[in-house]
C-alpha positions in Angstrom: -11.1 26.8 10.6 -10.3 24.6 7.8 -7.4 26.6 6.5 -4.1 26.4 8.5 -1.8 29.2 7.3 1.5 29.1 7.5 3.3 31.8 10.0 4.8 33.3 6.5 1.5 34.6 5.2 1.3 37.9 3.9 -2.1 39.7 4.3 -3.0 42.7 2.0 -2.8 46.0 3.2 -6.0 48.3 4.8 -5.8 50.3 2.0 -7.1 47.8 -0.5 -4.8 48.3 -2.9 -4.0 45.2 -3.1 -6.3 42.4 -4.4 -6.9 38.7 -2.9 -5.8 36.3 -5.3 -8.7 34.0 -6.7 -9.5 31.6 -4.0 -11.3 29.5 -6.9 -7.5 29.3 -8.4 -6.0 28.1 -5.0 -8.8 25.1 -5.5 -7.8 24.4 -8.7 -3.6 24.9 -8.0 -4.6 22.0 -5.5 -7.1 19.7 -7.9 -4.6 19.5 -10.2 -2.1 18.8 -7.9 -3.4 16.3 -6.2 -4.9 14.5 -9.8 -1.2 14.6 -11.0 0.3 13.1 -8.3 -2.2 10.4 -7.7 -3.2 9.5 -11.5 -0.7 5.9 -11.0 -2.9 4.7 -8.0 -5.2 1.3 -9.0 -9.1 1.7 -9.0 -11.0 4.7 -9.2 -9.6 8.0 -7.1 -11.9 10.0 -5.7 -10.6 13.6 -4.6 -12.4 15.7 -1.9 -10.5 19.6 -0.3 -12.0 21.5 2.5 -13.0 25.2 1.3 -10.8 27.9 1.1 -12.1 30.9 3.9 -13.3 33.6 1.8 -12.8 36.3 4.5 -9.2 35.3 3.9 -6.3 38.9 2.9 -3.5 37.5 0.6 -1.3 39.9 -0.9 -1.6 39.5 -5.1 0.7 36.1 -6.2 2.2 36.8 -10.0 3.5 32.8 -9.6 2.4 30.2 -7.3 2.1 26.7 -7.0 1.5 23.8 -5.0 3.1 21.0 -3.0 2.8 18.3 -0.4 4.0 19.3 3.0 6.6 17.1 4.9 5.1 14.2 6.5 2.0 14.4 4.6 1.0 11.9 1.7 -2.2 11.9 -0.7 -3.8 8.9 1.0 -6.7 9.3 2.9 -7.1 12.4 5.1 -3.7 14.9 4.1 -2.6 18.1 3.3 -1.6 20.1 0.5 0.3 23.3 0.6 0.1 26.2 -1.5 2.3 28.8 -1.7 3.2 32.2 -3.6 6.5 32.9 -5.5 6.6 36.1 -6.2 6.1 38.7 -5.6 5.2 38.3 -2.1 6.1 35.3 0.0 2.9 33.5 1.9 1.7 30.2 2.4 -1.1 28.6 3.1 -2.3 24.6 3.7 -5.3 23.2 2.6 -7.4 20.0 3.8 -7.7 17.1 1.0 -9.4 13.5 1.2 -8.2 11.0 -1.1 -10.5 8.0 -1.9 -9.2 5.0 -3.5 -11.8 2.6 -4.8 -10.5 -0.6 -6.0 -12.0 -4.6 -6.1 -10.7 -6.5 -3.1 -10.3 -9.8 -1.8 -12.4 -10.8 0.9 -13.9 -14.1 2.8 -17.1 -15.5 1.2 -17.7 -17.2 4.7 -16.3 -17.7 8.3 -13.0 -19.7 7.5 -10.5 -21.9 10.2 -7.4 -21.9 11.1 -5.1 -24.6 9.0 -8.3 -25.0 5.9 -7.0 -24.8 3.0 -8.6 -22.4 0.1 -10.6 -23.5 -2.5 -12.8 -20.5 -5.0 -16.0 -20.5 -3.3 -14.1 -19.7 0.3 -13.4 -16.0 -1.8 -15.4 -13.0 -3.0 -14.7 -9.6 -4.2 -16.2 -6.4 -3.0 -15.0 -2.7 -4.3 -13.7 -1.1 -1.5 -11.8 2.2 -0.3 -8.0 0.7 -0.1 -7.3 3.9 2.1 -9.6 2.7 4.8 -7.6 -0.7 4.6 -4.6 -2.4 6.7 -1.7 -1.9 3.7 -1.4 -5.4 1.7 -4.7 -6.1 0.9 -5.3 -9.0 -1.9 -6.7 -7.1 -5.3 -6.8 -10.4 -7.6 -8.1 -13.7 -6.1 -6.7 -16.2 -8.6 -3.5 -17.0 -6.5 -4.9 -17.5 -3.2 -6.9 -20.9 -3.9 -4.4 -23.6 -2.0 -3.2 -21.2 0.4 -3.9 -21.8 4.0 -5.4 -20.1 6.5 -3.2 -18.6 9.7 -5.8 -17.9 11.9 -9.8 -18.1 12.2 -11.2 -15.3 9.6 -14.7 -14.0 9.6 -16.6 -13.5 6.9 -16.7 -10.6 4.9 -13.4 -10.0 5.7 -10.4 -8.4 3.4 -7.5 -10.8 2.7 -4.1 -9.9 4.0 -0.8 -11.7 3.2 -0.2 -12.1 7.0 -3.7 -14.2 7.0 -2.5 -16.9 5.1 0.2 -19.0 3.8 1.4 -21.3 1.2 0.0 -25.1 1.1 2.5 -27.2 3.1 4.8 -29.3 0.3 7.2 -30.3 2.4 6.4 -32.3 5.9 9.2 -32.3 8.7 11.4 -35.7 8.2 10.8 -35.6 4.2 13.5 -36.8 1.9 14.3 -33.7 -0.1 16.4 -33.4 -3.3 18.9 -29.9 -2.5 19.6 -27.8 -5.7 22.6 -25.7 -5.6 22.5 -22.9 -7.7 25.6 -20.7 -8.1 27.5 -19.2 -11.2 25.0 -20.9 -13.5 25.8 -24.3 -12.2 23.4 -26.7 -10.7 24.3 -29.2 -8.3 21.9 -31.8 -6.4 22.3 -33.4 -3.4 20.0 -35.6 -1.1 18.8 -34.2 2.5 15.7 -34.5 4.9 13.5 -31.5 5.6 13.5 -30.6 9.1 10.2 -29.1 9.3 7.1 -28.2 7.4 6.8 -25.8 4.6 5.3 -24.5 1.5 6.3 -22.9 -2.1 8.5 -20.1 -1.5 9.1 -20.9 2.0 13.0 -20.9 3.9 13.2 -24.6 5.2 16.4 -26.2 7.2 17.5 -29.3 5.2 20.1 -31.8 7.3 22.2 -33.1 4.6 23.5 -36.8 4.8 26.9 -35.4 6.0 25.1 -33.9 9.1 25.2 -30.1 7.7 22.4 -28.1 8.4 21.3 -25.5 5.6 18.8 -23.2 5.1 16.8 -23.1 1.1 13.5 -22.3 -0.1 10.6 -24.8 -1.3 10.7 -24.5 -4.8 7.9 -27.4 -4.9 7.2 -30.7 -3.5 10.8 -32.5 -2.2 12.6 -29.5 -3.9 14.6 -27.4 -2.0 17.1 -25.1 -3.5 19.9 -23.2 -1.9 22.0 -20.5 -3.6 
């Protein structure tokens, strides 16, 4: 059964005395939930809920109202609980999908290890995100000079882990250090002592024999805070 309820359910008496709250009204209390709470996502949202059983008692709910149950989170396959205020206690859980449709990054063609991006290596197809490894590309404007990490197939969504930046600095390079600290700016001379692109850490030996760690800020420039 679709519905899980909780063990603090209260079912209405024999008697029928008591009336079952509008199932129709649960649905809603968990549409607009759900809408609410995912209206920031990117791309289009698409929002799904298994039914409510009709042959389900509830005692009569002056106040009730919705929320997301520990461990769950409206992404994909989750759970929304509903429960009643006053002025009898119960609970009950209800099955939701969320659908996140958004444009995507993906390989236009089967690409190698160590090649370098250019446009054409890139498409975009629209795509559920929620079906996706977490960190797929959305924009493909700043992944032409990246490299590529490993051998790709087509057709395949871009992940940060895939690729990295375009080597700038080779091992054994004369680099110029930039020490930044306070507002100053202080350079010194150094060699690179191994490859690395913009935004990368790289360890610099200076001419004093120091090793230091600093990040590519572009070709030969290293800087170090």
């Amino acid at each position: 059964m679709l519905l899980l309820l909780a063990l603090g359910v209260a079912l209405a008496s024999r008697s029928g005395c008591a009336q079952t709250p509008d199932l129709a009204e649960i649905q809603r209390a968990v549409d607009a939930f759900v809408r609410a709470h995912t209206a920031t996502l990117p791309g289009r949202v698409e929002i799904g809920q298994g039914p409510v059983d009709p042959r389900l008692k509830l005692a009569p709910c002056e106040s009730m109202e919705a929320f997301l149950p520990a461990g769950s989170r409206l992404w994909g396959n989750g759970t929304v609980g509903v429960r009643c205020l006053r002025p009898v206690k119960w609970s009950l859980f209800v099955p939701v999908q969320v659908r996140v449709w958004a444009d995507v990054v993906v390989s236009a063609r089967a690409l190698t290890r160590g090649q370098t991006l250019v446009p054409s290596d890139l498409a975009v197809q629209t795509l559920d995100l929620t079906q996706l490894p977490q960190g797929a590309f959305t924009d493909p404007s700043p992944l032409a000079g990246k490299m590529v990490n490993t051998r790709i197939a087509g057709g395949m969504p871009l992940r940060p882990d895939m690729l990295r930046a375009a080597t700038v600095i080779l091992q054994g390079q004369a680099v110029r250090l930039v020490f930044t600290a306070n507002g100053l700016n202080v350079s010194s001379e150094g060699r690179a002592l191994g490859n690395a692109g913009v935004g990368e850490p790289v360890q610099v030996r200076t001419a004093s024999g120091k090793v230091i760690k600093g990040i590519v800020q572009g070709p030969g420039v290293v800087e170090v805070h």
